[in-house]
N, C-alpha and C positions, 0 to 999 in steps of 0.2 A: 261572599266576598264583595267588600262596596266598592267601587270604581267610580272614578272621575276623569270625566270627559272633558277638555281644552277644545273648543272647535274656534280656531285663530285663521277664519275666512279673513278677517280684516286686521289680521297682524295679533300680536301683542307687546303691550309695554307695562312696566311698573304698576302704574295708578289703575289701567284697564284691569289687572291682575285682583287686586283690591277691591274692583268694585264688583267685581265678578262674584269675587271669597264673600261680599254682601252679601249682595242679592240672594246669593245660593244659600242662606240663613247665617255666616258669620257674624257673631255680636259688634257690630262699631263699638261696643266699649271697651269689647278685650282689644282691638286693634288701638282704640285712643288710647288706653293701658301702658302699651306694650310702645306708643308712641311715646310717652310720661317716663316710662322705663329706660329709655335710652339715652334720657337729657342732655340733649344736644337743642334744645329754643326750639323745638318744632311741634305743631299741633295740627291737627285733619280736619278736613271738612269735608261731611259727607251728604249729597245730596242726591237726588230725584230729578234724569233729564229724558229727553225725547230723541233718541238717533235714528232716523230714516224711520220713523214710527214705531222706535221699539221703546218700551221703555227701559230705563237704565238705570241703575247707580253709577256716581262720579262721587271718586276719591282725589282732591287735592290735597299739597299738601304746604302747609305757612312755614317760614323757617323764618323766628325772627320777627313773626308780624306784615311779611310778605309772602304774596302767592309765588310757587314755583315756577319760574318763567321756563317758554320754548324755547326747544335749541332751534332757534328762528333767525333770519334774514340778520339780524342787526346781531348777529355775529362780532365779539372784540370792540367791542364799543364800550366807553370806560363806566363802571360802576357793576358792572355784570360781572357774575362768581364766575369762578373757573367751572365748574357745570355748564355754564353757555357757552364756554369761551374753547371749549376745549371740543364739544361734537355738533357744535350748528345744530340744525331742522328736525325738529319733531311731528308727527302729526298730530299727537295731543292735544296741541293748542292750536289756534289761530292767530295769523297777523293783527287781527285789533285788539286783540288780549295782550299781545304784548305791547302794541303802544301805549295801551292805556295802564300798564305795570310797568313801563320802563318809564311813563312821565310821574311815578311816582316814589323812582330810585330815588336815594340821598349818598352822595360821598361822605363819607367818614370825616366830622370834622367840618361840614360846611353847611351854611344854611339853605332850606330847602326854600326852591323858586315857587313853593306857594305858600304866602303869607301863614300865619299861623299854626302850620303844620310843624307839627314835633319830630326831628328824626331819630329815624329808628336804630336800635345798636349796631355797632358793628359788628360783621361777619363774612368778611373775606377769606375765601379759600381757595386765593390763584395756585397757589403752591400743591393743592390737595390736601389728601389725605396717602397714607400710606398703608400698607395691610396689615403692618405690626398694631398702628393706631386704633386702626379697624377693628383687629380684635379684639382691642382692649378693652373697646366700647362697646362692644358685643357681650364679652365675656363677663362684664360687671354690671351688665345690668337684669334687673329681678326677671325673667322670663326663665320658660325652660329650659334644659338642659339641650333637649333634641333638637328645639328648637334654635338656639344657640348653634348649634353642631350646621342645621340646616343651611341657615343664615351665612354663616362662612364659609362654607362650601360655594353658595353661589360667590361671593364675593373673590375664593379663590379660583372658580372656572373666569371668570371677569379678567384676574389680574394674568390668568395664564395667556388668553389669549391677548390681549396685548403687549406682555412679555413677548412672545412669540414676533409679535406685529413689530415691535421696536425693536428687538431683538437684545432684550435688558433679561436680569435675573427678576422674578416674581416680586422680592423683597425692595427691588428698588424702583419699584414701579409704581407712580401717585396716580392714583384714582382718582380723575377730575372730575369726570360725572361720577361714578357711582360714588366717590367719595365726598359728594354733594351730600347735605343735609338730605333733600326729598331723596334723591336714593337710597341712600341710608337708612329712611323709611321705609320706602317699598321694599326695599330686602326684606329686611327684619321683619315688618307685617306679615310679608307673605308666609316668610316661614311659621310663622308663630299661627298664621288664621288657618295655613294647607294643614299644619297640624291638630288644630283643632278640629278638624272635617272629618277626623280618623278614619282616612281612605288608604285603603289596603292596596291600591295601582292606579297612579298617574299614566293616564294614555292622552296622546296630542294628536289634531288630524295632521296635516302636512299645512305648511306654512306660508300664508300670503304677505310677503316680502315690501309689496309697494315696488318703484321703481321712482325713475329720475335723480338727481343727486344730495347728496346732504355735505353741508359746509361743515370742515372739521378744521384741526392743529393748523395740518399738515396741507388744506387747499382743501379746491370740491372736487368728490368723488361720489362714484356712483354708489346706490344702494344695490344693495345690502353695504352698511359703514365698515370697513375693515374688523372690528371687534365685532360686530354682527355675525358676519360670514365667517369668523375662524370658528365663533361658540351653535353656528348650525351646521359644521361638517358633520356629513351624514346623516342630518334631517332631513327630510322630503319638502322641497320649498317650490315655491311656483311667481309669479308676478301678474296680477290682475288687477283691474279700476287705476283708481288715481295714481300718477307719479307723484307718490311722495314716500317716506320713511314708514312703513307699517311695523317693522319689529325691530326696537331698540334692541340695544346690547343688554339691558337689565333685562327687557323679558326677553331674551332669548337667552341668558346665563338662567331665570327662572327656571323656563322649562329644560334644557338641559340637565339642570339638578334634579328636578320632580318627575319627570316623565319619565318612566319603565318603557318604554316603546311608543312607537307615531303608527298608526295605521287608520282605522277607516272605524263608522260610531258603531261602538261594541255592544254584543247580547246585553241586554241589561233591564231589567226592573225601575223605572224612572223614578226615583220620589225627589227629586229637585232641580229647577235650574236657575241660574241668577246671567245676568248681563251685566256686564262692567264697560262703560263707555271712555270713546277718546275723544277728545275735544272738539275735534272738529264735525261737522256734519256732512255725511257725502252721498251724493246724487247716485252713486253707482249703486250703493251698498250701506244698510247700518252699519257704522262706525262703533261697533261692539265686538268684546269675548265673550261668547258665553261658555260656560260652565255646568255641566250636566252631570248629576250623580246618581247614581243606581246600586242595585242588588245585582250580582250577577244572573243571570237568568241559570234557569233550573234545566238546565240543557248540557246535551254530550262536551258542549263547545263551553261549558260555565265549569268543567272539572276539570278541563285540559288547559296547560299551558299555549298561549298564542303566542306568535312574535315572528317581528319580519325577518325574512332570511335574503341573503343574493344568491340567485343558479347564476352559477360560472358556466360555460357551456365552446367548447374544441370539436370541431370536426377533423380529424387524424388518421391519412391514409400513406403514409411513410414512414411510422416510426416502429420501431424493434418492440415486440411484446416485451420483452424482458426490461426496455427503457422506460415504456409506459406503466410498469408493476414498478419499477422504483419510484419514476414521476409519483403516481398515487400515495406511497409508504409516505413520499417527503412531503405532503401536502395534507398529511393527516396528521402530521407527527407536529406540522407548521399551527397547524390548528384549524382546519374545515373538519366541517361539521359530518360530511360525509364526500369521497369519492366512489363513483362507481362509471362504469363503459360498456356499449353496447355496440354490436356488430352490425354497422351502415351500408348499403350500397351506394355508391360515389357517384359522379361523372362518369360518362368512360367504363361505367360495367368495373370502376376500381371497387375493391372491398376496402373498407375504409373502418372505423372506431369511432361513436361519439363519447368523448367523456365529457361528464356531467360533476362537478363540484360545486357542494352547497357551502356556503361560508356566512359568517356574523356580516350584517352590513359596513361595520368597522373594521373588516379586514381585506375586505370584496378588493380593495387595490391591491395589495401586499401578495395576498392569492393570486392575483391576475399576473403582477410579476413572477412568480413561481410557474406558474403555468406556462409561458413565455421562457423561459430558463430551461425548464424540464423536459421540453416538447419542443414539435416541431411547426406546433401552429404558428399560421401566421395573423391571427385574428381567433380573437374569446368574446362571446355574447354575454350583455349580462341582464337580467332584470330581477326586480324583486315582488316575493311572492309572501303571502302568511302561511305559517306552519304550525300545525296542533302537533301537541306533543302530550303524550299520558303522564301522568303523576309519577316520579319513581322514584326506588331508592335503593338501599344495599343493607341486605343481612350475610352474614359468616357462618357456615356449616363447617362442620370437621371432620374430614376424610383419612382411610388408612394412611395416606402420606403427607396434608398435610390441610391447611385452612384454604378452602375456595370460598369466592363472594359469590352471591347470588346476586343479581339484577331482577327486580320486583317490580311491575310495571300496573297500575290501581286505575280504576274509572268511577267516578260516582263510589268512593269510599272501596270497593271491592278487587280483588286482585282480577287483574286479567291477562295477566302473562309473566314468568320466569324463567330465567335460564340462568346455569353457571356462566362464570367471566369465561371465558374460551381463552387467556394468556393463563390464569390462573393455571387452568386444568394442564396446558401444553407445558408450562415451568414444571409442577408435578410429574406428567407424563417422563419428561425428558429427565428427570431426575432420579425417578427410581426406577429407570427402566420399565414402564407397564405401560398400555395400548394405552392412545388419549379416551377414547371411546369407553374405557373401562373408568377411568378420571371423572369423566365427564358423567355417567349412569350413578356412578355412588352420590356424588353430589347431589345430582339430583333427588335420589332417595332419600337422603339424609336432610334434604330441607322441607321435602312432605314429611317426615317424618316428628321433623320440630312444630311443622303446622296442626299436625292429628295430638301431638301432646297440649299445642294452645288452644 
């Protein structure tokens, strides 16, 4: 299985995404390609730079014949797209990049304050763009299908969470950054280059956020930018080195879309890795993603499924055995992964219950409410842990009464455990009158019996 590693110690955004997909052997021509594809005036520049001694690719991107300026300081100032105007401060760039690409705007229609300079077209997009547009320009241009499919999917976890944020329907929501030209790109690239890497699981460490604030619409506010922080609920994020913006809203809709799970740098066989740089240079830290891809390693942990889980966890010395056996039904029925309880000694020589619920890290709230509902705690611990889990799946045997499933459970390609469904057997049981246990031994017979035929 090949796997790609996201290690975003110093955030991610758009252009760091692209340069990473470089470095890491992406062709720059399929990404220039797939920039030619999309015909919206825009073309990349890809270059070879130095962050805190590492070296790097850097992906800009020209829309029009100008660089893509920072969401920086000079915030709403006139001749700036609604891409600046609309989310302030990036760390991609630096303040004298931008003065020196803002002294060389032109308004539409006027002549430029340096003598024989030609200006350039126009391409204002205070207004945005909108997601119907979006597709359209997605949808019609020569690239692939999946890639296509990718591509919009980031742009719809984007419009969702600012839907959300302004409290609009998705459809009437204009895209002022991403619906930028350079975003427009970094989408689109990304999908189009993670696809060509044909990596079977995107994993991400946990996310260095930056700190201090970024100038948006709506005033300054602190980081993580409101669309940032809706599209990393339930990533693992943290803040270290410099106050400023480490993960835009584009690469945090990115990895949102790409990533299968965040945990910690997986079993793996290494044959590449690429760095993708942000613009700025920092003292604490290279100002890089890198991008790590491998084989899975040939280990117990390279055939099992990984993925991060939340233990919910109640310490309960008042409540009714028969409250706490429904509490559990309704919290499995809810959707954890597993309840179970074990018999405590308390405070006080009380005999007490801890129960233990494992839940999706997507739900670990929802759960915690239920558990609070259903009980009588007054306090549920949580943290989160990795979980291997065996390969499995479902074959059908046919019994004197009627079909049970078997649960098939495989390691390193070979079976290592079965049993019948246990509701199966008991619906049977109950139906035709006969012991579960009598249910439960045919099945079983009858699914070695389908094994010794194959």
């Amino acid at each position: 299985m090949r796997i790609a590693y996201l290690d975003c110690f110093s955030g991610i955004s758009g252009d760091m995404f692209l340069g990473a997909l470089v470095d890491a052997g992406v062709s720059p021509r399929l990404l220039e390609e797939t920039v030619a594809a999309l015909d919206i005036g825009a073309r990349l520049e890809i270059s070879k730079v130095v962050r805190g001694g590492i070296a790097a690719s850097k992906v800009d991107v020209y829309s029009h014949g100008e660089k893509d300026l920072p969401r920086e300081v000079f915030w709403g100032q006139p001749g700036q797209s609604a891409h600046e105007q609309t989310h302030g401060h990036s760390h991609r760039h630096s303040p004298h990049e931008h003065h020196a690409a803002d002294a060389q705007r032109y308004e539409p229609g006027r002549q430029s304050s340096r003598a024989g300079a030609p200006a350039p077209p126009e391409h204002n997009h205070k207004r945005g763009r909108g997601l119907t547009e979006i597709r359209k320009i997605i949808e019609r241009a020569a690239i692939g299908d999946t890639a296509k499919a990718t591509a919009i999917r980031i742009f719809e976890a984007l419009g969702k969470a600012e839907a959300e944020i302004h409290s609009k329907t998705i459809e009437k929501v204009h895209f002022h950054e991403v619906g930028a030209v350079d975003a427009m790109v970094d989408i689109v690239c990304a999908a189009v280059g993670a696809e060509s890497l044909d990596v079977d699981e995107w994993v991400c460490s946990p996310l260095n956020v930056g700190g201090g604030t970024v100038k948006c619409a709506h005033g300054t506010l602190p980081v993580p930018a409101p669309a940032t922080l809706k599209l990393l609920q339930d990533a693992p994020v943290y803040s270290s080195g410099p106050q400023v913006e480490l993960v835009t809203p584009t690469g945090a809709a990115i990895v949102k879309t790409l990533a299968a799970r965040f945990g910690s740098f997986p079993a793996m066989k290494i044959t590449q890795a690429g760095y993708g740089a942000g613009t700025r240079d920092f003292q604490e830290h290279p100002n890089v993603l890198r991008l790590t891809l491998g084989e899975a390693a040939e280990t117990v942990g390279a055939h099992t499924s990984r993925e991060t889980i939340t233990v919910l966890e109640a310490n309960l010395d008042d409540l009714s055995p028969q409250v706490l056996a429904y509490a559990a039904e309704k919290l499995l029925a809810d959707g954890a992964l597993d309840v179970f309880s074990v018999p405590v000694q308390m405070k006080k020589g009380r005999p007490g219950t801890l129960l233990t619920v494992l839940s999706k890290p997507e739900d670990a709230e929802r759960t915690t409410k239920l558990i609070f509902a259903e009980t009588t705690t007054l306090g549920v611990r949580r943290r989160e842990e990795q979980r291997q889990t065996l390969a499995r799946r479902w074959e059908t045997v046919k019994t004197s009464w009627g079909d049970v499933r078997i649960k098939i459970a495989s390691m390193n390609g070979s079976i290592s455990n079965y049993a019948p469904e246990y509701e199966d057997c008991r619906a049977l049981a109950e139906a035709h009158h006969v012991p579960l246990k009598t249910v439960l031994e045919e099945a079983t017979q009858q699914y070695l019996r389908c094994q010794r035929k194959a």
